[in-house]
BALO-262129 format. One record per residue: residue in three letters; x, y, z of N, C-alpha, C in turn. Coordinates in steps of 0.05 Angstrom, whole numbers, plus 5000, padded with zeros to 4 digits. Each point is the difference from the previous one (the first is absolute). Last residue first. Example, Ala and Ser with C-alpha at 12.3 -4.5 7.8 and 13.67 -1.06 7.14 Angstrom:
BALO-262129
SER525749555142501650245001498550225014/ALA500648854999498250245000501850245000/
***
This chain:
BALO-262129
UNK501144495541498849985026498149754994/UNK504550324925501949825017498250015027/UNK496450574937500649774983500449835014/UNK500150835035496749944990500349674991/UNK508050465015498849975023497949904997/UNK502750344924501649885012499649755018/UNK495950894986498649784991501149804991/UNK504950795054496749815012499049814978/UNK508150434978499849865017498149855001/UNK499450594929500549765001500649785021/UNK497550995022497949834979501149664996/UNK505650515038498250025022497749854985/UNK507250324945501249745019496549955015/UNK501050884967498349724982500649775011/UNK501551035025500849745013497649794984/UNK497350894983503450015010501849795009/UNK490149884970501750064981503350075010/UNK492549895061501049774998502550064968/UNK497250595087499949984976501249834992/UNK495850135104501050104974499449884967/UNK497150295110499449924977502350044982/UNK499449675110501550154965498449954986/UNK497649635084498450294999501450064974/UNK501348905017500550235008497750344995/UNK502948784984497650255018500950235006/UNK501748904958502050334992496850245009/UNK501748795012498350114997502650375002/UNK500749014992499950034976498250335000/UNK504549695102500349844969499450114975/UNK500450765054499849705015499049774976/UNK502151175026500949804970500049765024/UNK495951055017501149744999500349814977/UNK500751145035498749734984500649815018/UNK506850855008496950025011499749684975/UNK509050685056498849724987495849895001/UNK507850925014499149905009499649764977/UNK504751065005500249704993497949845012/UNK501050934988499149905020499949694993/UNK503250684942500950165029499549885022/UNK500049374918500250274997500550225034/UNK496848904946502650165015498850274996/UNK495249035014499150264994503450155000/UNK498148915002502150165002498850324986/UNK493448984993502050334984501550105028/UNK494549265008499349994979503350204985/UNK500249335099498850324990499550024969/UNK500249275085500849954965499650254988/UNK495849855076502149945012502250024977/UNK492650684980500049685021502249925005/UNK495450975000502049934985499349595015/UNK495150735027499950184980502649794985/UNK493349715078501950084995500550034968/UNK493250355009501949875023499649614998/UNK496850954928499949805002502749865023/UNK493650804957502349985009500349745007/UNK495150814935499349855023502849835002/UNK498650674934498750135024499149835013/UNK506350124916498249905011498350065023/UNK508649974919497150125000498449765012/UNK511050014969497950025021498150174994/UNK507949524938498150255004497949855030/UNK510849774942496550025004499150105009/UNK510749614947499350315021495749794998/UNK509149385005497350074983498750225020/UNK510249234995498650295002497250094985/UNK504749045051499250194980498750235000/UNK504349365067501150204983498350034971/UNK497049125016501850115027502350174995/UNK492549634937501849915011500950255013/UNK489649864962502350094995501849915027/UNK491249754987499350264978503550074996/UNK497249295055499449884979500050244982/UNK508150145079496149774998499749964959/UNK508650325082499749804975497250095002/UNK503050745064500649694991499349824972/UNK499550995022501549855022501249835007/UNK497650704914499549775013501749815026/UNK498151094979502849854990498749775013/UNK496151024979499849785008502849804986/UNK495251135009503049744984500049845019/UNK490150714984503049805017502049814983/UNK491150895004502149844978501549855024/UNK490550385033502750064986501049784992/UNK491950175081501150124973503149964992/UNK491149775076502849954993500150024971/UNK493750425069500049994981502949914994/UNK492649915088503350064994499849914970/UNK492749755057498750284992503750144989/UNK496348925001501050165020500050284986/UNK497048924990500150284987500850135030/UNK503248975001498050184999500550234989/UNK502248935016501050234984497050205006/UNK508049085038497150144989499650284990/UNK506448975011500050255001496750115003/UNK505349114975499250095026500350295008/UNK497549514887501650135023500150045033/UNK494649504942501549954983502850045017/UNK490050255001502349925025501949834994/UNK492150474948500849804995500849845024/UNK493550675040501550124969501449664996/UNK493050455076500949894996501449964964/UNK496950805068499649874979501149674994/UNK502850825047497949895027498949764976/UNK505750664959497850135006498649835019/UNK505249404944500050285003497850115017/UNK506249075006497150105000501450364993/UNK504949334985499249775014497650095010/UNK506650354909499550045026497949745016/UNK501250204909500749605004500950165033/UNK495250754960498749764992502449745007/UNK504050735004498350035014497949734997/UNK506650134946501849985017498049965025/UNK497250304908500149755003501049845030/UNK499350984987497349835006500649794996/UNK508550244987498750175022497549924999/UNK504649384946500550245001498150195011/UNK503848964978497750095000500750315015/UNK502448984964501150214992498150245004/UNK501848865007498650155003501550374998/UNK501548774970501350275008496950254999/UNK500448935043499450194976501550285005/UNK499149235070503050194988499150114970/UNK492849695070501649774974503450114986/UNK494150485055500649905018501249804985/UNK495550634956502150075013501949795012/UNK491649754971501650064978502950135012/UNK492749965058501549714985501450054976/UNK496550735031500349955019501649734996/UNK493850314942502950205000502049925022/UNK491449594995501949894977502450224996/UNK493750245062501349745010500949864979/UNK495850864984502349945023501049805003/UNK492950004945502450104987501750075028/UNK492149635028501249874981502150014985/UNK495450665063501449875012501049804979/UNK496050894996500849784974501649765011/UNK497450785052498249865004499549734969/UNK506950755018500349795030496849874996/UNK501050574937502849864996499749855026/UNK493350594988500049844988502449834999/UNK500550725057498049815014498949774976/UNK507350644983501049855020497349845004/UNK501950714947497549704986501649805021/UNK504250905008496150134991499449704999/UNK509249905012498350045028497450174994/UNK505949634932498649855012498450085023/UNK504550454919498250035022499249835006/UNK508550054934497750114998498150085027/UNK510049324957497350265014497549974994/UNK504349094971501250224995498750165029/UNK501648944974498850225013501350285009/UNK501349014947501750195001496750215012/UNK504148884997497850155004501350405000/UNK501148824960501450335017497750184988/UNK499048984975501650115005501150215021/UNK490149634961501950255010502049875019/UNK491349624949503049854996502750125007/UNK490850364999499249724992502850054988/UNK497050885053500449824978501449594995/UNK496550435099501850104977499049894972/UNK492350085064501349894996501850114979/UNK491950415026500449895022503049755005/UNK497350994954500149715001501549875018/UNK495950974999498949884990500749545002/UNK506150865031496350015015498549844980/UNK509249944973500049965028496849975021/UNK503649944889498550195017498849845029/UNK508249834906497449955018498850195024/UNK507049754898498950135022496849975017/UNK509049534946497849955006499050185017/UNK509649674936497750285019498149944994/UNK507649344975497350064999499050135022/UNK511549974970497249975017497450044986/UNK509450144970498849685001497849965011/UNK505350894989501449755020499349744991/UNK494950734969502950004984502049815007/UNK492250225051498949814971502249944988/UNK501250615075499949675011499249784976/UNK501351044975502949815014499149715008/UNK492550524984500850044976503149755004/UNK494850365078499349784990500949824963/UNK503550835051500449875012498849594988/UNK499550934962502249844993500149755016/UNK493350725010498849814985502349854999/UNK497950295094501750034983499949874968/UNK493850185101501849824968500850224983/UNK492150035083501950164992502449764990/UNK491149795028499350184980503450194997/UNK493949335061502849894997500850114966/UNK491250055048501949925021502650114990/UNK492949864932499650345017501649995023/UNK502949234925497850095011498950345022/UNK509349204981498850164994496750065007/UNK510049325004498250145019497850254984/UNK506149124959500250325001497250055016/UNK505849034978498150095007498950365012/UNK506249184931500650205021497350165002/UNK503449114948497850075018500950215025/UNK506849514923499049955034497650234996/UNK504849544927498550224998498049975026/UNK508449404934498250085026499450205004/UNK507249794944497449914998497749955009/UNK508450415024498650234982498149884986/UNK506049475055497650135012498950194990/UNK507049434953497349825013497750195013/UNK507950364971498949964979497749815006/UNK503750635077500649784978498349984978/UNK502351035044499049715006499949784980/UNK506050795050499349914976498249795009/UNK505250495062497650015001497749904971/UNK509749975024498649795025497350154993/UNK505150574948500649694995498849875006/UNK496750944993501949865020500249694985/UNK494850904948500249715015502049925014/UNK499951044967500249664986500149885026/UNK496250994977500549785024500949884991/UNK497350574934500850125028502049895024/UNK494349544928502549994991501850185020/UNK491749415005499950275008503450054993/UNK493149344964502050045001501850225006/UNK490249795003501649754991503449965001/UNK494050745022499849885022501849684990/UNK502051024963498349774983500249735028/UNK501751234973500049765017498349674987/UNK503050814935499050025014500649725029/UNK507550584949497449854995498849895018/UNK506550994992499349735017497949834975/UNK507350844995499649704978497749805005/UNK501850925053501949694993499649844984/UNK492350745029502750015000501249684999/UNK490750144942501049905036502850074987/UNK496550534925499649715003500850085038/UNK494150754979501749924978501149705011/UNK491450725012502749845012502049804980/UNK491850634976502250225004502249765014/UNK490549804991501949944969502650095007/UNK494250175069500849815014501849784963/UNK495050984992502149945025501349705007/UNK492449984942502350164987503050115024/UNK491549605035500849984982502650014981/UNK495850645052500849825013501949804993/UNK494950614949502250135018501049815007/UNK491649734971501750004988502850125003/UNK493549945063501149774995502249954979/UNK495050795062501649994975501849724996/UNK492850205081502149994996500149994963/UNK492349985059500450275005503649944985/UNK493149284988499350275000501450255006/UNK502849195000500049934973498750264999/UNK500749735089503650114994499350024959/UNK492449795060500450285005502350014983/UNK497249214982498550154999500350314996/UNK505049255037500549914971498050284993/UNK498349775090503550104995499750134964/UNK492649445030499850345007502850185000/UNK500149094983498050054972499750345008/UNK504049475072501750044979498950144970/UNK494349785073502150265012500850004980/UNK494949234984498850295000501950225009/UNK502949125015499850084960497950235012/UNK501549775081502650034991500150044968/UNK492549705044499950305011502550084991/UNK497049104982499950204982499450335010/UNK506649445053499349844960498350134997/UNK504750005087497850284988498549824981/UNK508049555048498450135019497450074994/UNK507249824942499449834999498149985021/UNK505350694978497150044986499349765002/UNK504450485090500849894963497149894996/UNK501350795068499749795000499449894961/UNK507150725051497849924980498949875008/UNK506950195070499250094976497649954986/UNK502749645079502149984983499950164977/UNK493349995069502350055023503249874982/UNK490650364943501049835026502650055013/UNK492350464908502849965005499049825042/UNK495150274891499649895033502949955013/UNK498850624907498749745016501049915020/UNK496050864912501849935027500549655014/UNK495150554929502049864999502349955021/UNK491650515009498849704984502949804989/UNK499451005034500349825020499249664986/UNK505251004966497449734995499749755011/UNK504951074980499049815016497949834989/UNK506250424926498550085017499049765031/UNK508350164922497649755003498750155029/UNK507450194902498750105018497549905021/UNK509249914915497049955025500350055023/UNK508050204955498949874989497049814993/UNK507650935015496649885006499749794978/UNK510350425008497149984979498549855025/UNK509450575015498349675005497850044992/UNK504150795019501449894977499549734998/UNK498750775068501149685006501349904978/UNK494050704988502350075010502449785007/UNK490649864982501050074974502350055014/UNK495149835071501349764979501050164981/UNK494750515047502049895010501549824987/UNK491850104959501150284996503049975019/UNK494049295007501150104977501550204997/UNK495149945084502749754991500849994972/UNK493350595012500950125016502749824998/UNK491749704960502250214983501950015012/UNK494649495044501449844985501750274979/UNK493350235066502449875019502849904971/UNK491050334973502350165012502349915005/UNK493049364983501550194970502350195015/UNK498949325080497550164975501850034979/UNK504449435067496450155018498550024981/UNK507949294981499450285011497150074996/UNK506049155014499350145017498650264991/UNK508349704944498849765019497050255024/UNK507950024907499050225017497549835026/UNK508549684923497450015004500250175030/UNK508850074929497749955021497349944995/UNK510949834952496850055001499350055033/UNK508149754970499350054974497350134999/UNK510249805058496349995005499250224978/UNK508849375019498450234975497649945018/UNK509649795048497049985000499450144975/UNK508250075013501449814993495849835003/UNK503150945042499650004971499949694984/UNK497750275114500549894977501049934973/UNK494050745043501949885026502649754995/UNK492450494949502350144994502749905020/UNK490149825002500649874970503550124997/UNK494350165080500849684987501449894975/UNK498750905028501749895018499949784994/UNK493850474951503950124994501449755022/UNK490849955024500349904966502849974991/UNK496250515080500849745005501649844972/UNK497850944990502949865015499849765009/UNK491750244962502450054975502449985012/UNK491249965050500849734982502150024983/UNK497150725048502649915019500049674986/UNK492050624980503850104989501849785005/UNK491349665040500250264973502750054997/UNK495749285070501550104993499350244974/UNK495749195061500850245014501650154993/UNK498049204949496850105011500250255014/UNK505849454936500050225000498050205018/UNK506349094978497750035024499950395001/UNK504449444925500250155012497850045010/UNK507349264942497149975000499050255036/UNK507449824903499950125033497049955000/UNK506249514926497450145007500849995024/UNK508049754950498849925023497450314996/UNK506449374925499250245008498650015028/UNK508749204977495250184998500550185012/UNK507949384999500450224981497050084994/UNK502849335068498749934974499850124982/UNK505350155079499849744992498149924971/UNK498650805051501450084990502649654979/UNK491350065054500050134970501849984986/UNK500349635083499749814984498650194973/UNK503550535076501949804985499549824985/UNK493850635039501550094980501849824993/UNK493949705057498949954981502650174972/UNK503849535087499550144988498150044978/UNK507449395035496949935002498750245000/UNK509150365015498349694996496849915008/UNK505450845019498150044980498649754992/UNK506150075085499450254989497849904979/UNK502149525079500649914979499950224964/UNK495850035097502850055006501649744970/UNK490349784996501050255030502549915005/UNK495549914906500749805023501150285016/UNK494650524941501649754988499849825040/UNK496050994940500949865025500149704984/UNK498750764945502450025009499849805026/UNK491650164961501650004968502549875022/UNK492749835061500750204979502749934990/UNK494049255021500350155017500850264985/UNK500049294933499349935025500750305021/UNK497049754891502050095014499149885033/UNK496249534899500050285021501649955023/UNK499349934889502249825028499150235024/UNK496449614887500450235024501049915014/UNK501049804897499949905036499650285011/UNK497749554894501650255016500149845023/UNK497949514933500450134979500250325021/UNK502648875014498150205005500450124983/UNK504749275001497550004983498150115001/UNK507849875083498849904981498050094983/UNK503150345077499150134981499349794978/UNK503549665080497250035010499250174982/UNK508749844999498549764997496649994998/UNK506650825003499349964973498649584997/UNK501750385087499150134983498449954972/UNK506949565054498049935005497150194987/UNK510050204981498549725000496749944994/UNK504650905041498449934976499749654984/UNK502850135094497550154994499350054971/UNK507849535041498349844993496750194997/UNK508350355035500649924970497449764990/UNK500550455093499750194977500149874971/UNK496449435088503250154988499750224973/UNK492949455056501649914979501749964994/UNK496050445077499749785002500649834977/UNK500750904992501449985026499749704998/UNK495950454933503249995004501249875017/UNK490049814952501250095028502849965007/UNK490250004935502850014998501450045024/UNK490449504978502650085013502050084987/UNK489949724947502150005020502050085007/UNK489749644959501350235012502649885012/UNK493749464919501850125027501250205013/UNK492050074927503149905000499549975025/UNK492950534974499749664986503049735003/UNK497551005022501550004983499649644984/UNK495950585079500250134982501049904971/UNK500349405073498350085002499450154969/UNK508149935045499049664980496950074990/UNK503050635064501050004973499049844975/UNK498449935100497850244983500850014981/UNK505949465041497449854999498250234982/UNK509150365031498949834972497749844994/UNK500650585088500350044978499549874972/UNK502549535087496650074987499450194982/UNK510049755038497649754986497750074999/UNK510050545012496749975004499449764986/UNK509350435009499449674994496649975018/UNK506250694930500049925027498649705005/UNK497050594911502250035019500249865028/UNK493749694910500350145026502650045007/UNK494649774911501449935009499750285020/UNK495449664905499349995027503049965021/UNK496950084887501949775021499950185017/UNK494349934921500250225010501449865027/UNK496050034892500649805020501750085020/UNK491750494935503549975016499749835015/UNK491250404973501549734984503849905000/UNK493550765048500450094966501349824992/UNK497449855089498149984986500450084967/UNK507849975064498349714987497349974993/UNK503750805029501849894977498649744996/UNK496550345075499250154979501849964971/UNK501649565082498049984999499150124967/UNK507850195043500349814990497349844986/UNK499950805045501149984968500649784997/UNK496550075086498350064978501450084975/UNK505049665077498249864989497650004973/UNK506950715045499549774977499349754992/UNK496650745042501450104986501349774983/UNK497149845097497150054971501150114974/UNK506649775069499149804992497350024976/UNK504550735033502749874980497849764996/UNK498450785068497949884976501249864980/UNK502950395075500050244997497749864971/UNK504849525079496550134999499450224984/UNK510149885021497949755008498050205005/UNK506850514943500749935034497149704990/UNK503650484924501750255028499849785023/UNK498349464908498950275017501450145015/UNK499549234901500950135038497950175003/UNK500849294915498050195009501450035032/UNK504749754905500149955026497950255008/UNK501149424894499150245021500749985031/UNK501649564894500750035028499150265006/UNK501449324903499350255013498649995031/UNK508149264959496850115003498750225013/UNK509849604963498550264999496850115004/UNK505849154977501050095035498250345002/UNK496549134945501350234991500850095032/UNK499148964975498350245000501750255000/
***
């Protein structure tokens, strides 16, 4: 494919200023003028892209420096551009914040600046007139190595209100690129993580998006737009795109090749999903097919039994503690998660997953997989972490490096097992998860593309257990 797919990065100055209705709804609105239209996020949100996939009919997904590495951002990119005919890429937090105390990394400006896109400003203009024209200068001038090519104007009151930011702007020298008045109909339901995802809404979630797609086709210059996002020229370096078959980035380890006997086999890997278990990674499942595995996804509140012949079991995020009282009352799927564990199957399961093979949440009874328990608590754990495997397990060998992500607001004692998952370093070192026979539990989210080993391990593991 062409390294030059026309690109847009939608930022902002700061969070809440409207990046997600902004671009959700062009993405929305391109794909009603028959564009095939690649969907992608900064950082490492998971309910975002869901509204995407949405808009766009694609997979939504991740770009994320930090938990990748810089050089694997256009890769992956141009993997997920495939046979599109543009991308939008919405930004995370404002234009210039990144990993804390990591200056610009991870960054919505740095993964522009990684992908050579124009970056739309997207401007909470509700309490402002003039003074939209130095915020504008300052973002756009703070930088030179950023193009911000455009604004949209977010929020405003009236006709008045809206000259008044024009007329400021002109000075700025940054073109208006839409303009989107209040409108409470596109708004949506946010929790103690953000959003609630669209696998939550279904058709209160296609209705927001149809009202996104709406206002942003009404008040914005698509064709401007458009033609802005013609203006990128090929991904810096030469890159091609990522390919789960052969992540050339990475090469394979020796000891981790698999035989010519077991690439005839096609272990039964069993994927957690449904309104529970709603935050994934698309590569993730992409890598375990690429491994040899049959991905099978299943829904925790609904069945009552793994897939018919599961191997390894992989349980992602999301919210178990909103469907804690359905999940503890699927007593049948507990107790084959439960046996299954206990069989040395390999298991692989990430902050809600971690919670669920807990022994009860919330007073709840849960798998008990683990001797632990787990409750919500009113403390917001946030941020990026460099993790280093502690010990051997089924996701990876002893010393390995893999940056991930905390997002959560409940807690789980003891917070580590006897067998720790990860080695946390940084100002506060500590040891959190567990790893006990075939089973890998920890709060990290990460990224299975930066470490493919992790993919091939486990279904490996899937084979020989």
């Amino acid at each position: 494919m062409s390294a030059s797919v026309p690109r847009l990065v939608i930022a902002a100055p700061s969070s809440g200023s409207g990046k997600t209705t902004v671009a959700t709804g062009l993405m929305a609105a391109f794909a009603a003028r028959g564009l095939a239209v690649s969907p992608h996020k900064v950082g490492p949100d998971y309910i975002d892209p869901g509204y995407h996939a949405l808009a766009t009919g694609r997979v939504g997904r991740n770009l994320d420096a930090y938990l990748c590495g810089p050089e694997l951002v256009g890769p992956l990119f141009l993997h997920g551009a495939r046979g599109c005919d543009i991308a939008v890429v919405e930004g995370v937090m404002g234009l210039y914040d990144g990993a804390a105390g990591e200056g610009e990394l991870a960054s919505t400006a740095h993964v522009a600046k990684l992908l050579r896109a124009p970056v739309v400003l997207v401007v909470d203009a509700s309490s402002q007139s003039r003074s939209v024209a130095a915020l504008v200068h300052g973002f756009a001038s703070w930088d030179p190595e950023v193009r911000v090519g455009g604004v949209i104007l977010n929020k405003v009151a009236s006709d008045r209100h809206e000259e008044l930011l024009r007329e400021a702007l002109e000075q700025a020298g940054v073109p208006v690129l839409g303009v989107l008045r209040r409108a409470a109909q596109v708004s949506t339901p946010s929790r103690h993580l953000g959003l609630v995802p669209v696998a939550e809404r279904q058709g209160a979630a296609v209705e927001a998006v149809a009202a996104m797609a709406a206002q942003v086709a009404d008040g914005c210059d698509l064709e401007a737009l458009e033609a802005l996002a013609r203006t990128a020229g090929a991904v810096p370096g030469g890159s091609a795109p990522w390919t789960p078959a052969s992540p050339a980035h990475h090469p394979t380890r020796s000891d981790e090749r698999p035989t010519r006997a077991d690439e005839q086999r096609a272990p039964v890997v069993a994927v957690a999903g449904g309104s529970a278990f709603t935050f994934s990674y698309a590569e993730h499942t992409e890598l375990l097919a690429a491994a040899g595995a049959e991905v099978v996804v299943f829904d925790p509140l609904r069945d009552e039994e793994l897939p018919a012949g599961t191997a390894g079991l992989v349980i992602g995020g999301g919210f178990p503690e909103v469907y804690a009282a359905e999940l503890s009352a699927n007593e049948p799927l507990r107790k084959a998660v439960a046996e299954l564990a206990a069989s040395g199957a390999p298991v692989a399961a990430e902050c809600a997953g971690l919670l669920y093979l807990c022994r009860e949440l919330d007073g709840l009874p849960m798998c008990g997989v683990l001797d632990a328990q787990a409750r919500m608590t009113e403390r917001l754990t946030l941020g990026y972490r460099d993790a280093v495997a502690v010990g051997d397990s089924v996701l990876a060998s002893a010393g390995t490096r893999m940056r991930g992500h905390e997002f959560h607001r409940t807690v789980v004692e003891p917070g580590s097992g006897t067998e720790p998952a990860w080695g946390v370093r940084g100002p506060r070192p500590r040891v959190e998860g567990f790893v006990q026979r075939g089973v890998h539990a920890s709060y990290l989210h990460t990224h299975w593309a930066s470490e493919p080993g992790v993919a091939r391990r486990f279904v490996e593991r899937c084979r020989t257990s």
